[in-house]
C-alpha positions as CSV (number, residue, x, y, z in Angstrom):
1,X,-10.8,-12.8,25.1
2,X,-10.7,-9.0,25.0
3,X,-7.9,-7.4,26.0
4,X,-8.3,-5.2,29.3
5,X,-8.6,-1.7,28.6
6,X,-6.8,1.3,30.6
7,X,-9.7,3.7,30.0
8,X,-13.0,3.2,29.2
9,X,-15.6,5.6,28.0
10,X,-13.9,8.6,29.3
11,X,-16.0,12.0,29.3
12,X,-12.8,14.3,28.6
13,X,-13.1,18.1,28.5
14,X,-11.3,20.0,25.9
15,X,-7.9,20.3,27.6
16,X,-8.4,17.4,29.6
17,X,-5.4,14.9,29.1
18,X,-5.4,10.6,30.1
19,X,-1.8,9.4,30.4
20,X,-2.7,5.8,29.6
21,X,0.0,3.3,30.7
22,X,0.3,-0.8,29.0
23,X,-2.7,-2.7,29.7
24,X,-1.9,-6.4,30.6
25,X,-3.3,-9.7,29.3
26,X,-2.4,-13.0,28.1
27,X,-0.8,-12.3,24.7
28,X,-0.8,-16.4,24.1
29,X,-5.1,-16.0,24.5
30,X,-5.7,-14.4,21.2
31,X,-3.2,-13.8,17.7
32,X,-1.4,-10.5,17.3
33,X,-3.9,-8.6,15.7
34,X,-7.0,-6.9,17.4
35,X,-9.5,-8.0,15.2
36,X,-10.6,-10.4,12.0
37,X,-9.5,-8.8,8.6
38,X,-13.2,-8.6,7.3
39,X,-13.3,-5.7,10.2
40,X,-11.5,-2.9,8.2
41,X,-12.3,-4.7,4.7
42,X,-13.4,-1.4,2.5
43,X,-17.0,-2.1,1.3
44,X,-17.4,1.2,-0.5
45,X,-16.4,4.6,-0.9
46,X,-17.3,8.5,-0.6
47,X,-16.0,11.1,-2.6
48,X,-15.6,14.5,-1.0
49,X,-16.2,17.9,-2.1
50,X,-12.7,18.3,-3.1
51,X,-12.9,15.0,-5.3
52,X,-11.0,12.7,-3.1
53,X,-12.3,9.7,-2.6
54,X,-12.1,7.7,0.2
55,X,-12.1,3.5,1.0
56,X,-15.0,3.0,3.5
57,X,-16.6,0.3,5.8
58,X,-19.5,-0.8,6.3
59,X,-20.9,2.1,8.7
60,X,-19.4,4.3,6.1
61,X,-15.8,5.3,8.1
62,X,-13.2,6.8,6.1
63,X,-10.5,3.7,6.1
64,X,-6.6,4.3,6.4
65,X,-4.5,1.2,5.3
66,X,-0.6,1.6,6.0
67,X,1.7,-1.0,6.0
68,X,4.5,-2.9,4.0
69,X,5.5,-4.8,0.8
70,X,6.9,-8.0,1.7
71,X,9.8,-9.9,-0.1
72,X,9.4,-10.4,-4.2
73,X,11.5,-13.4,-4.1
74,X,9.0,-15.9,-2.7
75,X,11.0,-15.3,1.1
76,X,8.4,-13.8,3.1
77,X,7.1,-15.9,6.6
78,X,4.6,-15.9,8.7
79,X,6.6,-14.3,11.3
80,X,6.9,-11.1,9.1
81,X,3.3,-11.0,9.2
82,X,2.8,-11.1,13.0
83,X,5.9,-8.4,13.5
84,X,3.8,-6.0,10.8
85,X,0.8,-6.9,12.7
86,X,2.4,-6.1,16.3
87,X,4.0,-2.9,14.6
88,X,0.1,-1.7,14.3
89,X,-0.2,-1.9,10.2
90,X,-2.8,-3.0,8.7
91,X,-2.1,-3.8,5.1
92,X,0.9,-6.0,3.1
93,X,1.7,-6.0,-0.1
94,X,2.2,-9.7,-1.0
95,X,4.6,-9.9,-4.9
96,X,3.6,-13.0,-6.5
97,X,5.5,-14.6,-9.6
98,X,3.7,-16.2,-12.5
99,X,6.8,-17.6,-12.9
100,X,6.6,-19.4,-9.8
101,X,3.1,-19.7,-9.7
102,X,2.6,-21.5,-13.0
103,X,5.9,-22.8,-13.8
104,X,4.6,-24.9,-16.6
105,X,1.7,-23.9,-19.3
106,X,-1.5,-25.0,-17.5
107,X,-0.1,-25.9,-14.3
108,X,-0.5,-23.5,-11.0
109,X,2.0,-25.2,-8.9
110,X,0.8,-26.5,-5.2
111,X,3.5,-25.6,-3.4
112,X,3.2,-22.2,-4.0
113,X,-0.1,-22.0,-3.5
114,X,-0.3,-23.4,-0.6
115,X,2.3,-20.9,0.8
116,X,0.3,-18.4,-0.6
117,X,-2.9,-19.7,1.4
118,X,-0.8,-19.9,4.3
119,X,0.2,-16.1,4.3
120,X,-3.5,-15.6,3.5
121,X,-4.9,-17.4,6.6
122,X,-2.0,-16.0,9.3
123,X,-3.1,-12.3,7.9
124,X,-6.7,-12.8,8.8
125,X,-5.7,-14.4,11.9
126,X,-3.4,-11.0,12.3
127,X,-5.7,-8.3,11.4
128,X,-4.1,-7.7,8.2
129,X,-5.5,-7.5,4.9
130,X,-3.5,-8.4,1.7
131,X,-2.4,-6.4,-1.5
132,X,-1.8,-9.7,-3.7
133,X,1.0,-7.6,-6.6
134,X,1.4,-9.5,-9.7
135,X,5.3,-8.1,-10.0
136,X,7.8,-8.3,-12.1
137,X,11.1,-6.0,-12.5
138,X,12.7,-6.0,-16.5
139,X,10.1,-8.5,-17.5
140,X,11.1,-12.2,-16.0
141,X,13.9,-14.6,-15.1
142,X,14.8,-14.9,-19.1
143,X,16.4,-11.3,-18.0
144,X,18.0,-12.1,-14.9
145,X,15.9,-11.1,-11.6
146,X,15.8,-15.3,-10.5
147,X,12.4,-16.7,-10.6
148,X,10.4,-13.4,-10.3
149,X,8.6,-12.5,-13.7
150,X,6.8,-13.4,-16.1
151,X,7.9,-17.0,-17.0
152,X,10.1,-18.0,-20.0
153,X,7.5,-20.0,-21.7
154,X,5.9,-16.6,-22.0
155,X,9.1,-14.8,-23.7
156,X,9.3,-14.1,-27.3
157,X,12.8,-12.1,-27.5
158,X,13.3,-12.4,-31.2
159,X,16.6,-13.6,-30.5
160,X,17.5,-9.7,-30.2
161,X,20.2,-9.0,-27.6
162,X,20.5,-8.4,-24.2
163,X,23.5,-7.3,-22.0
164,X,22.7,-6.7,-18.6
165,X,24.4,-3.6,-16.7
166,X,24.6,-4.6,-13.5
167,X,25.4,-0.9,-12.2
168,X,22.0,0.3,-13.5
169,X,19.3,-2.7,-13.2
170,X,16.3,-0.5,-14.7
171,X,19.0,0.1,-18.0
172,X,17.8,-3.5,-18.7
173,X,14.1,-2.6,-19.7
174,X,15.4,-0.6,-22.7
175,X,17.8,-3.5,-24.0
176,X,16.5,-5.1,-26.9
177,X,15.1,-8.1,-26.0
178,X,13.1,-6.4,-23.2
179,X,11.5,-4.5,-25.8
180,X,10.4,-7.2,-28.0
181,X,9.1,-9.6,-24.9
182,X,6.9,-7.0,-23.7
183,X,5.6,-5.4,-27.2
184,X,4.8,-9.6,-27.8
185,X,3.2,-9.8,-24.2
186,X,0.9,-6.9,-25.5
187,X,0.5,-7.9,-28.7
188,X,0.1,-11.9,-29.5
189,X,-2.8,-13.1,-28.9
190,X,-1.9,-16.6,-27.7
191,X,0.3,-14.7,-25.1
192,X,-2.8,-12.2,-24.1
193,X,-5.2,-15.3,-23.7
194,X,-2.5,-17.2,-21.9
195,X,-2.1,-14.4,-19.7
196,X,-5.7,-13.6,-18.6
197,X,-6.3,-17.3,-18.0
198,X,-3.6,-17.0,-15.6
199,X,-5.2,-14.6,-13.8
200,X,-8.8,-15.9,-13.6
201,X,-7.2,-19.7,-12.5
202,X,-5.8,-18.0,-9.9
203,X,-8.2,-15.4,-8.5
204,X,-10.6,-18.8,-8.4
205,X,-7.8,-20.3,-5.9
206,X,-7.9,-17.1,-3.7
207,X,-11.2,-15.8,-4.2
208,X,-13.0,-15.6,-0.9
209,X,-10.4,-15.4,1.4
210,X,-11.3,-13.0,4.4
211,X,-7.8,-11.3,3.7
212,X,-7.7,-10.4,0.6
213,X,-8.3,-7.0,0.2
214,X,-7.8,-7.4,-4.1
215,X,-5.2,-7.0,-6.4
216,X,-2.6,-5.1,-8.0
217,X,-2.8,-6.0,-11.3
218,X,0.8,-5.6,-12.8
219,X,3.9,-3.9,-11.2
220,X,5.7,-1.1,-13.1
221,X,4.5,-1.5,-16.4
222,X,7.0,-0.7,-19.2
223,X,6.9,-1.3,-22.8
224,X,8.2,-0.3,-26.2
225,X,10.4,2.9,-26.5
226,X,11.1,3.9,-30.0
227,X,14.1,6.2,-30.1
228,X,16.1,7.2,-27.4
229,X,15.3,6.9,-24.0
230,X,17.5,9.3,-22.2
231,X,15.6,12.3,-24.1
232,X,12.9,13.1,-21.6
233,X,10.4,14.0,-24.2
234,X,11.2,10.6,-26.3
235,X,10.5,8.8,-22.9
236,X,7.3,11.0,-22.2
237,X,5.6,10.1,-25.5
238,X,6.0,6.5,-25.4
239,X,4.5,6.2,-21.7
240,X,1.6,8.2,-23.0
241,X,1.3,5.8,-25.9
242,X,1.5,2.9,-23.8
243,X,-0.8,4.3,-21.2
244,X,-3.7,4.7,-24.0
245,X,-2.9,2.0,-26.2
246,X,-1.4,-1.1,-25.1
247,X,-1.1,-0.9,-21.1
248,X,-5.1,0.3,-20.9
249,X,-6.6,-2.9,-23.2
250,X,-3.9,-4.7,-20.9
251,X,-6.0,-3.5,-17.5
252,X,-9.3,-4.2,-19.4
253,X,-8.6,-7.9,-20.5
254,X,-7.1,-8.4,-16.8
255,X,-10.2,-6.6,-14.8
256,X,-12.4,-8.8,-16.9
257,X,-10.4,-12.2,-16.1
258,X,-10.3,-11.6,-12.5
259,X,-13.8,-10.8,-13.0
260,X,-15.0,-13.9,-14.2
261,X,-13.9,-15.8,-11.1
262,X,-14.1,-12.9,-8.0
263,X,-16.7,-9.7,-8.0
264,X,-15.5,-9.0,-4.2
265,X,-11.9,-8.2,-4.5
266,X,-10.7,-4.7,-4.9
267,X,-8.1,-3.8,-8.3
268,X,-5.8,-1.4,-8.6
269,X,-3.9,-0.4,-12.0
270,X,-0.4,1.4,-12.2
271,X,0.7,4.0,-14.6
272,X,3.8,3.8,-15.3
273,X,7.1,5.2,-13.7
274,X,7.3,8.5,-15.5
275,X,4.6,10.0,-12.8
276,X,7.9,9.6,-10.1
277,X,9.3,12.5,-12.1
278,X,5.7,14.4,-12.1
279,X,4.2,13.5,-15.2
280,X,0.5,12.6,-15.4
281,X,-0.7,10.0,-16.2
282,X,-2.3,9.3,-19.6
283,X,-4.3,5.9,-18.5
284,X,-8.3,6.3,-19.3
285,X,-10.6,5.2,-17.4
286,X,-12.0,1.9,-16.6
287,X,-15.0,-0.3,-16.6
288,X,-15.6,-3.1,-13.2
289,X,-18.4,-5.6,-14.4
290,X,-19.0,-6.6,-11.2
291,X,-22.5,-6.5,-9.9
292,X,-23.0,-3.1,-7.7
293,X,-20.9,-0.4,-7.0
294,X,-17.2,-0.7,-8.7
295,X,-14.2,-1.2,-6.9
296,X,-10.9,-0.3,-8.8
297,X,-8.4,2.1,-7.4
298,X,-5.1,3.3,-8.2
299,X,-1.7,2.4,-7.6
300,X,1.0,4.8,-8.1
301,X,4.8,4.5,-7.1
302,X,6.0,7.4,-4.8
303,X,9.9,7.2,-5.8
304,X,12.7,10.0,-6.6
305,X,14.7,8.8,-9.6
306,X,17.9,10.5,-8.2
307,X,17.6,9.1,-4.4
308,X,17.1,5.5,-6.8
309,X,20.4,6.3,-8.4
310,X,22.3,6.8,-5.4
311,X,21.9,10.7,-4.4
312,X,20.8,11.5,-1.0
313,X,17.4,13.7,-1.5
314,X,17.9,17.3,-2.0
315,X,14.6,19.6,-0.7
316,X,14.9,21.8,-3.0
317,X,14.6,20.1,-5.8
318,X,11.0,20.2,-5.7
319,X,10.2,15.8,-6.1
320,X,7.7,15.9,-3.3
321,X,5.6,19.1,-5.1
322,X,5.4,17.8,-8.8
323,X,4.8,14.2,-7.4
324,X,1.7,15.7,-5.7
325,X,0.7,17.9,-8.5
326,X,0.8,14.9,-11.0
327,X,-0.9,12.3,-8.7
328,X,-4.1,13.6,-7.7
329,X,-6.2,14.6,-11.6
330,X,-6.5,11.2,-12.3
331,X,-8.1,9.8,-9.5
332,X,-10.2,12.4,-8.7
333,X,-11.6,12.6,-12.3
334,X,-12.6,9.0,-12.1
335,X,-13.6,8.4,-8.8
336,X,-10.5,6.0,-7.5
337,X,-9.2,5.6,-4.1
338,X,-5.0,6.1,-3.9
339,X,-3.0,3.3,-2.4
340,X,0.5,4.0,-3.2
341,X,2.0,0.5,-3.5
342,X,6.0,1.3,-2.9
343,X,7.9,4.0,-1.3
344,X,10.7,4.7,0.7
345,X,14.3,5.6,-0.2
346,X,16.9,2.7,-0.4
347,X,19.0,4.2,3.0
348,X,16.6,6.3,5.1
349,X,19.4,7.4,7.3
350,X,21.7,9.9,5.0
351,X,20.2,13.4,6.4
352,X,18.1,14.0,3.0
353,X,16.7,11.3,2.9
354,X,15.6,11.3,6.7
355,X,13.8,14.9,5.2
356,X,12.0,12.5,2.3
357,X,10.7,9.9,4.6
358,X,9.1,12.9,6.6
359,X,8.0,14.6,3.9
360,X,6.5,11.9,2.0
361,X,3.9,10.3,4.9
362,X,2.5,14.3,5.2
363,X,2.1,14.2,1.5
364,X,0.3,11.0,1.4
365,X,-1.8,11.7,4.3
366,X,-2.9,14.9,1.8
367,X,-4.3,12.5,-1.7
368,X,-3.9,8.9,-0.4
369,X,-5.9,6.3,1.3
370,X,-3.8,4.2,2.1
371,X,0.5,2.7,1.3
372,X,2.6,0.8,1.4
373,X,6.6,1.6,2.0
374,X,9.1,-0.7,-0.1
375,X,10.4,-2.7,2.4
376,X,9.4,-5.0,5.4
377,X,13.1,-5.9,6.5
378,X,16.2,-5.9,8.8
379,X,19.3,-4.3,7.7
380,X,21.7,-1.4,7.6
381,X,20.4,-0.3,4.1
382,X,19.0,-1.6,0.8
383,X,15.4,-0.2,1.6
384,X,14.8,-2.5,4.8
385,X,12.6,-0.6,7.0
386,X,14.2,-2.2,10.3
387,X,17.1,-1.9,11.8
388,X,18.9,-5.7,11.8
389,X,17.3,-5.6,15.7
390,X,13.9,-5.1,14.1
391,X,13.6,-1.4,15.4
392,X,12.3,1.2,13.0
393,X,15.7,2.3,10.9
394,X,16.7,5.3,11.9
395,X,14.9,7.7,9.6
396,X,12.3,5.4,9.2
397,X,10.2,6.9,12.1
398,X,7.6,9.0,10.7
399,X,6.4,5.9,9.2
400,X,5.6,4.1,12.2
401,X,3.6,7.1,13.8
402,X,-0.1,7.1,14.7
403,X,-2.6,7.1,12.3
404,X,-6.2,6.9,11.9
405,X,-7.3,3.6,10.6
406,X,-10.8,4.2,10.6
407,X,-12.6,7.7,11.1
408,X,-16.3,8.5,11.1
409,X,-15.7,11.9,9.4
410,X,-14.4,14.1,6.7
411,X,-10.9,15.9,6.0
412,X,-8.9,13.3,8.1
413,X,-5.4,14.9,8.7
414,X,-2.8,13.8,10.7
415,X,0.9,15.3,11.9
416,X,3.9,13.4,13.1
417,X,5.8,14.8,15.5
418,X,9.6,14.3,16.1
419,X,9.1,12.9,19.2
420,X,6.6,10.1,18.3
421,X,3.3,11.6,18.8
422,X,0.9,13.5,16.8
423,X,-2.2,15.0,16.3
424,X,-4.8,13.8,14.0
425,X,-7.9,16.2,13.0
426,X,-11.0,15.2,10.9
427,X,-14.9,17.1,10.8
428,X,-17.6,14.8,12.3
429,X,-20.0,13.6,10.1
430,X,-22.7,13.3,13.1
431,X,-23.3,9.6,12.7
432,X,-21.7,8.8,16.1
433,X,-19.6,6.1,15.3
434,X,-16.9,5.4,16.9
435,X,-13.4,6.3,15.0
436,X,-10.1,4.3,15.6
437,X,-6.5,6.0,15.7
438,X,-3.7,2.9,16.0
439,X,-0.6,3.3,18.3
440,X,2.5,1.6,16.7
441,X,4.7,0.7,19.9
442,X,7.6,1.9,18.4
443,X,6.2,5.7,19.2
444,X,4.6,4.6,22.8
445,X,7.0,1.9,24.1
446,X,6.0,3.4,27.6
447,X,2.0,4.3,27.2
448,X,0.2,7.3,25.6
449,X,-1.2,10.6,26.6
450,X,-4.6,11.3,25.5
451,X,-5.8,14.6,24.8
452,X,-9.2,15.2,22.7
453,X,-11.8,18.2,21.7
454,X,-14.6,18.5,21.8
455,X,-15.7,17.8,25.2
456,X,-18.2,15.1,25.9
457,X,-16.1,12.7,23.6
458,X,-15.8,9.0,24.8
459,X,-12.5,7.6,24.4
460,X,-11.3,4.0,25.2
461,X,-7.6,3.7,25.2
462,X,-6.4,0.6,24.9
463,X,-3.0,-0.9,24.7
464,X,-1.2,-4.2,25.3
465,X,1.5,-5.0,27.6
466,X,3.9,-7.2,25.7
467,X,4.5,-4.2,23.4
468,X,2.0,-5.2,20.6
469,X,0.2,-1.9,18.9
470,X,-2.5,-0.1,21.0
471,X,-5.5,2.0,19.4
472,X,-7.1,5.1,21.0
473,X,-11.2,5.1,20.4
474,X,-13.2,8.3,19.9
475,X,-17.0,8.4,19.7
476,X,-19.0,11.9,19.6
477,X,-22.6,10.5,20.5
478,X,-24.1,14.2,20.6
479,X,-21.7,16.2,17.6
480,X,-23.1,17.8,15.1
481,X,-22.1,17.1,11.4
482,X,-19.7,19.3,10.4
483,X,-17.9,19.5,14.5
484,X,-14.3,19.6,14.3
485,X,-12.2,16.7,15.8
486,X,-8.9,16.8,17.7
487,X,-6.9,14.0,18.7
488,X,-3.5,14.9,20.0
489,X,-1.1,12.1,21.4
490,X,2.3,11.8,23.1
491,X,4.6,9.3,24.5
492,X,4.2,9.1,28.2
């Protein structure tokens, strides 16, 4: 059952404004989400003239995915799905364990499968699509971290020590031990092959799944530092070396294993953390055997070392700028769509960071397609994203403003304004498809106002009355390519 709609096909002038108030409808008749996940599932992508390039669908709209990681320690419910889905995102970022996943050599545990299945079929049923993240923080559990990792039965330590310093959790990667685990997991073959088969046995499990949307194919690789990490330049060489050596055969062997068992998924590689501090990557480029058109993308982290260690951001110190700067050569030389996989500073509500959280969406609306903020919560701090009543956290906002999830155009833009609304701009590419901007409720708890240019655009507002997300609709049926767009919004 469709849900009734406030406005539909609206002839509005260029100044003309529709003050749309909640539609109503049965909200038991249908799930939370508008629409099945295959809807906004990227089939493609178009690389503009000023070398971004964009996830499209399959009437060639620009896509934007925003949304949220969900717990790394196995802890995430199908009620988290539904409240991102109700908050008008689109995407999660799902952590997954081979630790957990295949507990023993050879054996993907069913348990966790099935739970993974189960998030899988309530996002389709949502309207979501999933980011599947093979994570792991200071390798595995042999290091501490509980049962998130890389299992111990893949661990070679050398019997070198480790001492963990529990004021400074990222120390731990530089420890001894760390070192050798992750210069073996590079290195042995038994431990490469074992690896690789991992991934293809489970990609077989998943592969097909309406909600997948692919795979982030290992969380913030690290690896061997000889000499001393606190010297910048020390630090800088051996991520380059990694990036070109040891990380890049690591992508190839794990693009080819997924490969063997799932040519529709999309995969995404990291660099490492270094490009948080503005330094480019060094990764190469890389090869999909899939039949047709490839679809890779990349992954970067979107995080300011000093807000990590404690500080509350300072503007001037210019994170925001050299993030930007370093992000965008990469994939623009090789084609890649940008979903930034984690963001977000660990209290959004010191006055600093408040500026960051601002700052950072209108950066990523600038090189990304897509993100997803670090994470789906309630609390007072510690990252969550809600407050413990499941309100935005203050400071959070601009992450729960409108956004276009699907535009048939060019040079999509959009601005967040304090109060909740926004504008969002794109050129028309004079197809005359209709484009989608979603309303998260949190900016429109009382309805939306509606204001668009050029005239003669049709626009269907629609949105729910049991404070699910809306979405504003805009067709041009007689613009020219090349016609500018304006959508400008406000709470009512």
């Amino acid at each position: 059952m469709r849900l009734r709609r406030t406005a539909v096909a609206l002839l509005l002038a260029a100044t003309a404004a529709l003050t749309a108030a909640p539609a109503h409808g049965d909200p038991a008749a249908r799930p939370a989400g508008d629409r099945p996940a295959t809807d906004r599932f990227p089939t493609g992508t178009a690389t503009g003239p000023d070398g971004r390039t964009a996830l499209t669908d399959a009437q060639g709209r620009r896509l934007g995915l925003r949304g949220f990681n969900l717990d790394k320690y196995a802890e995430a419910t199908g009620a988290d799905l539904t409240s991102v889905a109700a908050q008008g995102f689109t995407l999660v970022r799902l952590p997954v364990s081979w630790t957990r996943l295949e507990p023993e050599r050879g054996r993907l545990d069913p348990a966790e499968l099935g739970r993974l299945r189960g998030l899988l079929d309530r996002a389709d049923r949502l309207g979501l699509l999933v980011l599947v993240d093979f994570h792991q923080d200071v390798y595995g559990p042999r290091f501490g971290g509980g049962t998130n990792g890389i299992p111990p039965w893949a661990t070679r330590d050398d019997g070198l020590p480790f001492t963990p310093d529990p004021a400074d959790w990222f120390a731990g990667y530089f420890q001894p031990a760390v070192q050798a685990a992750f210069r073996h997991l590079y290195d042995d073959p038994d431990l490469r092959a074992w690896q690789a088969d991992f991934y293809t046995r489970l990609a077989r499990e998943l592969r097909g799944h309406r909600s997948l949307l692919g795979y982030d194919l290992f969380n913030e690789p690290f690896g061997p530092v000889d000499g001393d990490p606190s010297d910048p330049a020390v630090l800088a060489a051996a991520s380059a070396a990694l990036e070109q050596g040891r990380l890049a055969d690591m992508y190839r062997r794990l693009i080819a294993a997924v490969r063997r068992a799932d040519s529709r998924s999309w995969l995404f590689v990291e660099p490492t953390v270094l490009v948080g501090q503005g330094v480019p990557t060094r990764l190469p480029g890389f090869a999909d055997p899939r039949p047709g058109a490839p679809r890779l993308g990349y992954a970067p982290h979107f995080y300011d070392t000093a807000v990590e260690n404690g500080a509350d951001w300072d503007p001037s110190g210019g994170f925001v700028e050299r993030y930007a700067a370093a992000i965008t050569a990469y994939p623009a030389a090789h084609r890649l769509p940008v979903l930034v996989g984690e963001w977000g500073p660990p209290d959004s509500r010191r006055p600093g960071n408040r500026q960051l959280v601002r700052r950072q969406v209108a950066a990523m609306d600038g090189f990304a397609e897509g993100w997803t903020m670090w994470y789906w919560c309630r609390g007072t701090g510690g990252y969550c994203a809600l407050d413990p009543a499941g309100h935005p956290a203050p400071g959070a906002e601009p992450a729960f403003g409108p956004y276009p999830a699907a535009v048939a155009g060019t040079g999509v833009r959009t601005e967040v304004r304090a109060d909740g609304g926004g504008t969002v701009r794109w050129t028309a590419d004079g197809t005359g498809h209709s484009s989608e901007v979603l309303l998260p409720p949190a900016a429109f708890p009382h309805g939306v106002r509606v204001t668009v240019s050029p005239a003669g655009a049709r626009v269907e507002v629609e949105q729910p009355a049991d404070g699910r997300a809306g979405t504003v609709g805009v067709r041009l049926p007689h613009a020219r390519p090349g016609t500018p767009v304006t959508v400008t919004l406000g709470p009512r």
